[in-house]
N, C-alpha and C positions, 0 to 999 in steps of 0.2 A: 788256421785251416790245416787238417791234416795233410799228408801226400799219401795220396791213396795207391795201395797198391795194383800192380799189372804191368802191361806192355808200352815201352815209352819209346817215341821216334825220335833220334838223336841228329842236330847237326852241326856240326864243329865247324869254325871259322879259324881258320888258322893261318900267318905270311905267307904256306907253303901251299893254301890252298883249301877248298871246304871237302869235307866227308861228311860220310850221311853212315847211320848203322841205326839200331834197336839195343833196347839194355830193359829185363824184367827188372823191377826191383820191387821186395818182396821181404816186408817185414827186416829190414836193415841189409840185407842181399843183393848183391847187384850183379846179374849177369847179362851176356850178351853177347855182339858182336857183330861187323861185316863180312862182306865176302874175304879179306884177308886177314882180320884182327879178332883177337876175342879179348873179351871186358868179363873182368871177374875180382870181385872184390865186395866192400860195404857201403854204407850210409849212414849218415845221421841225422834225424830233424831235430834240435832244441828250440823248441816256441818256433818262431819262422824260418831259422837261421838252419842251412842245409849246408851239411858238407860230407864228401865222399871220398875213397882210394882205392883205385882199382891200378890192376895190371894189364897192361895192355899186351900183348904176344899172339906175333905174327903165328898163322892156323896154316896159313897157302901163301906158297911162297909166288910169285907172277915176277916173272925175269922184268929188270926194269923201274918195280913200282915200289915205293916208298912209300907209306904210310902219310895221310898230312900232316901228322905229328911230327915230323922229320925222323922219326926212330920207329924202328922195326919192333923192339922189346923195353917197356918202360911202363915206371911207375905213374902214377896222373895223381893229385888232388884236386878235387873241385871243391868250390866255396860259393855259394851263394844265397839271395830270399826271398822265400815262399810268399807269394801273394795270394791274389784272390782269382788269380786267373789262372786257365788252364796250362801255362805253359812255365815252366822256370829255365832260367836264364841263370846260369854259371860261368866263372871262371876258373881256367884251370891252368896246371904248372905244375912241374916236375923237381921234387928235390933231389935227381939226380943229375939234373943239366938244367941248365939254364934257354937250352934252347926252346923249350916246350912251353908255350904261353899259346892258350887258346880262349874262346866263349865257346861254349854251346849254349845250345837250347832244347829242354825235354817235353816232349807233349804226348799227351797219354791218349794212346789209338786203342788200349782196349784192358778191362779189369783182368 
């Protein structure tokens, strides 16, 4: 099953806490972001198997708040596979720190 392109709701489970954002992704493109982070980076699907790297970097800074990711500016890989239902489910991790182990989950709100 392909991953179709458009607008996906994103939400991240993290030690530190869940976040919620949106990420187009668009022909191997992936952009996005929440009210303090922006997602910009790519993708890939081979047969089921989905994996992505974006940049995560803080847009507004909010005295106090920290990212759930525990970092303000940082790399992300995600790995995960493609079913038959609408939503995919990832893991992700930072090969610049070890602190950054999350799941999301992507579900497509609109083409």
């Amino acid at each position: 099953m392909p991953l179709p392109n458009g607008l996906y709701k994103l939400a991240f489970e993290t030690p530190a806490g869940t976040d919620y954002g949106v990420a187009h992704l668009h022909d191997g493109r992936l952009r996005g972001g929440d009210s303090g982070m922006a997602y910009v980076g790519s993708y890939r699907l081979e047969g089921p198997l989905f994996s992505a790297e974006m940049s995560v970097t803080q847009h507004r800074h909010v005295p106090g708040a920290v990212s759930a990711l525990g970092l303000n500016d940082v790399l992300v890989q995600l790995h995960g596979v493609l079913d038959d239902s609408s939503v995919l489910t990832v893991r992700g991790s930072s090969p610049e720190t070890s602190m950054v182990r999350f799941t999301a989950r992507l579900s497509q709100i609109a083409d």
